[in-house]
C-alpha positions as CSV (number, residue, x, y, z in Angstrom):
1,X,-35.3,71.3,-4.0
2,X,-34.2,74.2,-1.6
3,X,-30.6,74.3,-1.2
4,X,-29.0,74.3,2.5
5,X,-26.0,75.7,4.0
6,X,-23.4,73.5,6.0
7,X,-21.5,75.0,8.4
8,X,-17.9,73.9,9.3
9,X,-15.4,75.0,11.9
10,X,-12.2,73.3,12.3
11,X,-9.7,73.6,15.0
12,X,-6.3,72.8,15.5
13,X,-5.1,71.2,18.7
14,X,-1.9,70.2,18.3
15,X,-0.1,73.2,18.5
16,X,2.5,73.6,21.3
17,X,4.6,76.9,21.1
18,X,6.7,75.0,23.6
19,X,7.8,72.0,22.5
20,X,8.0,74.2,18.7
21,X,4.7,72.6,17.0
22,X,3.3,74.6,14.7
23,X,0.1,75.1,13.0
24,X,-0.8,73.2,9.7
25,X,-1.3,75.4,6.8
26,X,-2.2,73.0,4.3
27,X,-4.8,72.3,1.7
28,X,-8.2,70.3,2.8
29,X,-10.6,68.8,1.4
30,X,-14.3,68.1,3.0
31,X,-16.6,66.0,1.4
32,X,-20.6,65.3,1.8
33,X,-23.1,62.7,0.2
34,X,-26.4,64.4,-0.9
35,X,-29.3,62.1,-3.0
36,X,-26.4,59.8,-3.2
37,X,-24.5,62.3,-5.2
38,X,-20.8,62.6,-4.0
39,X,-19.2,66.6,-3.1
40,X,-16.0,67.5,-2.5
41,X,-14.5,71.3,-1.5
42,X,-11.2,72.4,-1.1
43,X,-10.5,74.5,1.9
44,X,-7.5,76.4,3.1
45,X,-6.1,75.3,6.5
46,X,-4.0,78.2,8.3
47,X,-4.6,79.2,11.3
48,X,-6.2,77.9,14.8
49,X,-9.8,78.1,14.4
50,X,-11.2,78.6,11.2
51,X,-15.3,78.1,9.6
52,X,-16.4,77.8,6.3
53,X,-19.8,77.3,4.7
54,X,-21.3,75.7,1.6
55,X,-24.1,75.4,-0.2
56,X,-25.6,72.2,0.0
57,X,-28.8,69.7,0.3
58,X,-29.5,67.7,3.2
59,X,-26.9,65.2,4.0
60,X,-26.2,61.4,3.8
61,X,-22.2,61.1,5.3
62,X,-20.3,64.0,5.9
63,X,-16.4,63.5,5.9
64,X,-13.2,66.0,6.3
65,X,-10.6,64.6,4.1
66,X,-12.6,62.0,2.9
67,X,-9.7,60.6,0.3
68,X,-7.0,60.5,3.3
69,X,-4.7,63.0,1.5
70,X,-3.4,64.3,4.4
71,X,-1.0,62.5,7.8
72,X,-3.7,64.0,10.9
73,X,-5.4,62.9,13.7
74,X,-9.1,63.4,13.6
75,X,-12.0,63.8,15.7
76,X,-15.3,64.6,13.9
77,X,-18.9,64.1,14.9
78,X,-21.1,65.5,12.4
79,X,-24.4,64.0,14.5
80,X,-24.9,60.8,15.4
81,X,-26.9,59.9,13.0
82,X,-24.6,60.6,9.9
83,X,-22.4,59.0,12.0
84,X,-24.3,55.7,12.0
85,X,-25.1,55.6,8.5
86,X,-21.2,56.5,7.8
87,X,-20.7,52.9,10.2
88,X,-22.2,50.7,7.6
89,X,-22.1,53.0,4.1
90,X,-18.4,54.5,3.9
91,X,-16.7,52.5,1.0
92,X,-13.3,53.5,2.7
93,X,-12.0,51.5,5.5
94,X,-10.6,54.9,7.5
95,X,-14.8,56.1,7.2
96,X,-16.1,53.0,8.9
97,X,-13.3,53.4,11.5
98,X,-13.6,56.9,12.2
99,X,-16.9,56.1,12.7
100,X,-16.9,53.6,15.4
101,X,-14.3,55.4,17.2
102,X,-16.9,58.6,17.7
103,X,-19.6,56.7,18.2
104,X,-18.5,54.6,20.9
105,X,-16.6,57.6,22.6
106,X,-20.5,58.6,23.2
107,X,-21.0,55.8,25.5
108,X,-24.6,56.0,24.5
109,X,-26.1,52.5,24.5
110,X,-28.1,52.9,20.9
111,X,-24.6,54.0,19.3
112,X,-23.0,50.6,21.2
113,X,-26.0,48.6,19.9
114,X,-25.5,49.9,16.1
115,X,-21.5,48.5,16.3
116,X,-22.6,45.3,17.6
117,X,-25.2,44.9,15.0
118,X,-22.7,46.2,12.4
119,X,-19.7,44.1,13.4
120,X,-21.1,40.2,11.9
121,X,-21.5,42.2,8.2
122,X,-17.9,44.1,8.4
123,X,-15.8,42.3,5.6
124,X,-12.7,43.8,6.4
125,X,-11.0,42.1,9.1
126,X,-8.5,45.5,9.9
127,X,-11.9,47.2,10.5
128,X,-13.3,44.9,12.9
129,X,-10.2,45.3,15.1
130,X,-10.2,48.9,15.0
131,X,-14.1,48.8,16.2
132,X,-13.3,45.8,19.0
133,X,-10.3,48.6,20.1
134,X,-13.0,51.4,20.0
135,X,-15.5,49.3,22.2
136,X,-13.1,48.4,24.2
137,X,-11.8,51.8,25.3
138,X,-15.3,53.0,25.4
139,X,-15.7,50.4,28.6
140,X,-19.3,51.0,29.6
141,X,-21.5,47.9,30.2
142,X,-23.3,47.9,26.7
143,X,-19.3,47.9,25.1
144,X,-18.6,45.2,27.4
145,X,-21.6,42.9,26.3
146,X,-20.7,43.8,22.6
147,X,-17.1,42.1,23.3
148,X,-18.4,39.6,24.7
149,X,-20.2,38.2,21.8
150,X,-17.5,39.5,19.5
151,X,-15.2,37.1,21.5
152,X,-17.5,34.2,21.5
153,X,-18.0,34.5,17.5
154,X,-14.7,35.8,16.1
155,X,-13.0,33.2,14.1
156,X,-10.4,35.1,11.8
157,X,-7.0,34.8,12.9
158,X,-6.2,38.3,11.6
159,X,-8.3,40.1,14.4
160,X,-8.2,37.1,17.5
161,X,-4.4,38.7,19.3
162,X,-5.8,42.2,18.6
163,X,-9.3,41.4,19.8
164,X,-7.8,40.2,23.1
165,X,-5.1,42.6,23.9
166,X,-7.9,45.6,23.5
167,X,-9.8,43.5,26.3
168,X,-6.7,43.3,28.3
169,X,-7.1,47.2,29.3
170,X,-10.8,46.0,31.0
171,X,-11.5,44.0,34.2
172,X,-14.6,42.6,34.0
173,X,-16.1,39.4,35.3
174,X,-18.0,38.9,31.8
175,X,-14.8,39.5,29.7
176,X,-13.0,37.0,31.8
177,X,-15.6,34.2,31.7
178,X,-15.7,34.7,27.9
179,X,-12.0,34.5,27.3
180,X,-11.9,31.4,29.8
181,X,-14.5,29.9,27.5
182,X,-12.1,30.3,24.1
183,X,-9.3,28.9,26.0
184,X,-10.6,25.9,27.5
185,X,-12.2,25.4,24.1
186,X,-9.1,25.8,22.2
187,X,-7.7,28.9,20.2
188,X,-5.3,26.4,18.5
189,X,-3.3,29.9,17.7
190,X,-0.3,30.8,19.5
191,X,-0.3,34.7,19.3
192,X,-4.4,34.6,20.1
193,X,-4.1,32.1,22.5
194,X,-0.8,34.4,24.2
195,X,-2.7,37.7,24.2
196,X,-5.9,36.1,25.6
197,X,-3.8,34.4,28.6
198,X,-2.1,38.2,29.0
199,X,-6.0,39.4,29.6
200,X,-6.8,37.0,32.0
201,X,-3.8,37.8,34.1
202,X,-5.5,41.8,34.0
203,X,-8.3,41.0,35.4
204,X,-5.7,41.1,38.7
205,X,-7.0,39.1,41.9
206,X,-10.2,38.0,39.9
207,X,-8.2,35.9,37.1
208,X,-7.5,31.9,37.2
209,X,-4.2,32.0,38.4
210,X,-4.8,28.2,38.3
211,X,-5.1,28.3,34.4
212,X,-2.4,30.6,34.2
213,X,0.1,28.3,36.4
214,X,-1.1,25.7,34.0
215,X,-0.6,27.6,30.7
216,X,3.0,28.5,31.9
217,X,3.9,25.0,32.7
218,X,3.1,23.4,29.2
219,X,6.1,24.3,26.7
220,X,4.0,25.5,23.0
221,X,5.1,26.8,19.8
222,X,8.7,27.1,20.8
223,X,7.8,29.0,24.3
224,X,6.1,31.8,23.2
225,X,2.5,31.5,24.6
226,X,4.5,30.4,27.9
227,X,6.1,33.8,27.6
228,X,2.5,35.1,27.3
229,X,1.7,33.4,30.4
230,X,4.1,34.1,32.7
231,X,3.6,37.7,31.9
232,X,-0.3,36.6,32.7
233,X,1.0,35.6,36.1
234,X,3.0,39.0,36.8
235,X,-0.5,40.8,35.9
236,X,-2.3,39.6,38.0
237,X,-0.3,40.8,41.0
238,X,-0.6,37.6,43.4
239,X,2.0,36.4,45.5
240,X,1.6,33.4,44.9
241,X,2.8,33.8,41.4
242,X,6.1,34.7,42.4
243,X,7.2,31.3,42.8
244,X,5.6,30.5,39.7
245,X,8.2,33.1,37.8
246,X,10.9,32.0,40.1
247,X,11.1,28.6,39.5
248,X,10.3,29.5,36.2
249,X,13.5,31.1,35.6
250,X,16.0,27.9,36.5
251,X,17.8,26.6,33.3
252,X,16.3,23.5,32.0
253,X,12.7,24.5,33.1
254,X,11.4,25.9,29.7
255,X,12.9,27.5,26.6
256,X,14.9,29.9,26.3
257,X,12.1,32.7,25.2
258,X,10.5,31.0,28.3
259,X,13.0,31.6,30.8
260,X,13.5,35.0,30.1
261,X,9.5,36.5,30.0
262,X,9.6,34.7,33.4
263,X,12.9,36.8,34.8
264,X,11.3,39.8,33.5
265,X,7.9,39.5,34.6
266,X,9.4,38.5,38.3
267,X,10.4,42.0,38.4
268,X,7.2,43.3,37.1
269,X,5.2,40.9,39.6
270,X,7.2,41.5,42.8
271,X,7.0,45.6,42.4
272,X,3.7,44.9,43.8
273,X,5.0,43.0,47.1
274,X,6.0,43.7,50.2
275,X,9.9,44.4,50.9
276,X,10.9,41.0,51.9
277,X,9.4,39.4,48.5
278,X,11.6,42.1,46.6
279,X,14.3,41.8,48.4
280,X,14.2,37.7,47.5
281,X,13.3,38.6,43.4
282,X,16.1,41.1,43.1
283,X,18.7,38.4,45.0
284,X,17.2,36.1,41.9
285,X,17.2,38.8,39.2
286,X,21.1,39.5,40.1
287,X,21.8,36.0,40.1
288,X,20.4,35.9,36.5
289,X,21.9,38.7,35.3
290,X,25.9,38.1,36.5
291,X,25.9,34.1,36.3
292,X,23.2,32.7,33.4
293,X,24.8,31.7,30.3
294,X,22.9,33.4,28.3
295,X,22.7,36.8,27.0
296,X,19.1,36.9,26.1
297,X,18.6,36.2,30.2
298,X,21.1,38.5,31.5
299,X,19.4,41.1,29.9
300,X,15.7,40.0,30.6
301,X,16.9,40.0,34.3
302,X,17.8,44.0,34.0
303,X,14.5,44.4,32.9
304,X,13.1,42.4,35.7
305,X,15.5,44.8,37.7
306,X,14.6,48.0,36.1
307,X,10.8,46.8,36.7
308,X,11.2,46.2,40.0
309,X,12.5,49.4,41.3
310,X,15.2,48.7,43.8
311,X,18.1,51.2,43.7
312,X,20.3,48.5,45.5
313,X,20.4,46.4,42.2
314,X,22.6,49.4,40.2
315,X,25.5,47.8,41.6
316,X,24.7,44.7,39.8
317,X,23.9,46.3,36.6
318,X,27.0,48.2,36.6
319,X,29.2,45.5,37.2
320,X,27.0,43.6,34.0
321,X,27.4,47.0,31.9
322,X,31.1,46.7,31.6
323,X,31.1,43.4,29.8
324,X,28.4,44.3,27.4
325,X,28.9,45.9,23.8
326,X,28.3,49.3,23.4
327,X,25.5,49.3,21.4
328,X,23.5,47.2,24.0
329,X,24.2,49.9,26.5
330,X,21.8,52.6,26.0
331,X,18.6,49.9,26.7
332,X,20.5,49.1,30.5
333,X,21.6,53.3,30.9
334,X,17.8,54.2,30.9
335,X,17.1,51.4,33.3
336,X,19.8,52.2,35.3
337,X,18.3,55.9,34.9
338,X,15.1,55.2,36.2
339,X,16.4,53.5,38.9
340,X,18.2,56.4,40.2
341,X,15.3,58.2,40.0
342,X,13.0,56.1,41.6
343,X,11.0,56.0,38.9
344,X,9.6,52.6,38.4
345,X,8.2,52.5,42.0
346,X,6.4,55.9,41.6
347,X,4.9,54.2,38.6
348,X,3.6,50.9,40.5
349,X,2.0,52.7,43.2
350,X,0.1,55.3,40.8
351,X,-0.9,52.3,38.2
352,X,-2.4,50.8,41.5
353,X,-4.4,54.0,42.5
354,X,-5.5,54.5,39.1
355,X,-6.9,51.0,39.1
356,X,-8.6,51.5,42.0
357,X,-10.2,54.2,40.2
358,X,-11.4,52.8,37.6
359,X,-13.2,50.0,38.9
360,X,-15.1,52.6,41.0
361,X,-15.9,54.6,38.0
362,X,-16.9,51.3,36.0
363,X,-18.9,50.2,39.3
364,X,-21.0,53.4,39.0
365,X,-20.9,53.7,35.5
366,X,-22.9,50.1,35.5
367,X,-25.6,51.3,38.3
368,X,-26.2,54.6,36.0
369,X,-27.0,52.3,33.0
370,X,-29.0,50.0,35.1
371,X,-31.3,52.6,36.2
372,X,-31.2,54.1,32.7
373,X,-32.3,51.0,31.8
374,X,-35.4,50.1,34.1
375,X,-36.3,54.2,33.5
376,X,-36.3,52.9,29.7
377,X,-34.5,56.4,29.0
378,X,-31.3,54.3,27.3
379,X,-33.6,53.3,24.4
């Protein structure tokens, strides 16, 4: 058969003369499949661009660094087809990853469709996670359907807490209704059943604050999915969660892991409020963090202070650093730190325009795909 040429050009983005990070020179290899035949050529890496060229037939999978010799980050499309075949076909976990990462970064419904399809036959339960992560950064409204049904139909308890933390990043009514459905059925897993009560809490003014009250009222597996919940309830930014956290926080109420993901996230939560409700979560936070017997709460109450922004609470945390050993200092210095610098409350109010963003990109994002749709130009 005639041979072919393939044409490679690699470049280097990590270099920053400022912060001193260099180029890689380092050996490479890149590898092809062709009539099922493996190749592999070793390449020179030196400088910021660089191309080579080999003789070759038409290709099945085409990989750089196929055997993972080398510590990089990679982004490599080779086609979308290859890409596809790679999906299913790589014998190497890092192939079928890589793969799903670049397809989904399309956004193209077809390259969606082929990860969905894929996902049931995946064996490996690390890969599965990786390719739930890469749909759900991906976000568009074929990604979300695929999560979905990978929420309704994932059993193994390997990929469940990962599964639901990557949905955590997306507000979506579809997500939320599915997520509510594994709950009320039962998770009967305390990590899953935490990180899926931590996305329902994202989904802001849209989640069940109800089931979330409820969820961080009932003491389970030594108070961790509370934790889980209560941090739910700072998420979703309602005022009404506030007492939730509050009461929350009173010794005897819940354990002692409990009580002090509740004094943190009232910091977190009241951020979001209006001067009055801080004023009242830093009075609390302060009382925590000079007059609780326990360590683990005073120091969950300077988080709740260090989330919560208020300058006014560094003379409570100073009077708390002098009676704390040294090597707990440095974690309260960088809170006091950003404190100083206003920090923290810079942070809330750009998290809350970027939000806002987002939902309007996702909102027109959706009518695109819906007219794509109807047009049939997404098949």
């Amino acid at each position: 058969s005639e041979k072919r040429e393939g044409s490679f050009e690699i470049e280097q983005t990590q270099e920053d003369k400022d912060k001193g990070i260099p180029l890689f020179d380092l050996p490479l290899e890149i590898g092809w499949i062709s009539r099922g035949m493996r190749h592999t050529e070793e390449i020179h890496l030196n400088r910021k661009k660089k191309s080579f060229r080999f003789s070759m037939e038409e290709p099945e999978q085409v990989r750089i660094d196929p055997h993972s010799k080398s510590v990089h980050k990679l982004s490599f499309n080779p086609g979308e087809g290859l890409l596809r075949k790679q999906l299913t076909e790589a014998k190497d976990v890092v192939g079928r990853i890589l793969a799903a990462n670049e397809l989904a970064g399309t956004g193209k419904a077809k390259n969606i469709e082929t990860i969905r399809k894929a996902y049931p036959s995946e064996p490996f339960w690390g890969v599965r996670i990786r390719w739930a992560e890469a749909l759900a950064k991906a976000a568009t409204s074929p990604a979300i359907e695929a999560l979905v049904e990978i929420i309704k139909t994932e059993q193994d308890p390997m990929v469940l807490a990962p599964l639901f933390r990557a949905c955590g990043d997306i507000r979506d009514e579809r997500i939320k209704q599915a997520i509510q459905i594994r709950l009320t059925a039962g998770i009967g897993l305390y990590l899953a059943e935490g990180e899926a009560l931590k996305a329902l809490g994202a989904q802001k003014e849209d989640a069940p604050l109800d089931l979330l009250e409820k969820a961080a009222k009932t003491d389970k597996f030594s108070g961790l999915t509370q934790s889980c919940a209560f941090h739910g309830v700072a998420a979703t930014r309602e005022k009404k969660g506030l007492q939730i956290l509050s009461d929350a926080t009173k010794e005897g109420t819940s354990p002692i892991r409990a009580r002090s993901a509740a004094a943190s996230a009232l910091g977190t939560l009241a951020a979001y409020q209006e001067k009055r409700e801080k004023e009242k979560a830093r009075e609390t936070l302060e009382q925590l963090l000079l007059r609780d017997h326990f360590g683990r709460m005073n120091a969950a109450a300077a988080k709740g202070l260090g989330a919560l922004g208020e300058r006014q609470a560094l003379g409570s945390l100073e009077t708390y650093r002098r009676r704390i050993a040294e090597q707990d200092r440095p974690a309260l210095d960088r809170i006091m730190k950003t404190l100083r610098e206003g920090g923290d409350s810079k942070i809330a109010s750009l998290e809350k325009e970027l939000e806002e963003i987002r939902s309007k990109y996702r909102k027109l994002e959706e009518r695109i795909f819906s007219m794509e749709t109807k047009s049939g130009e997404s098949k």
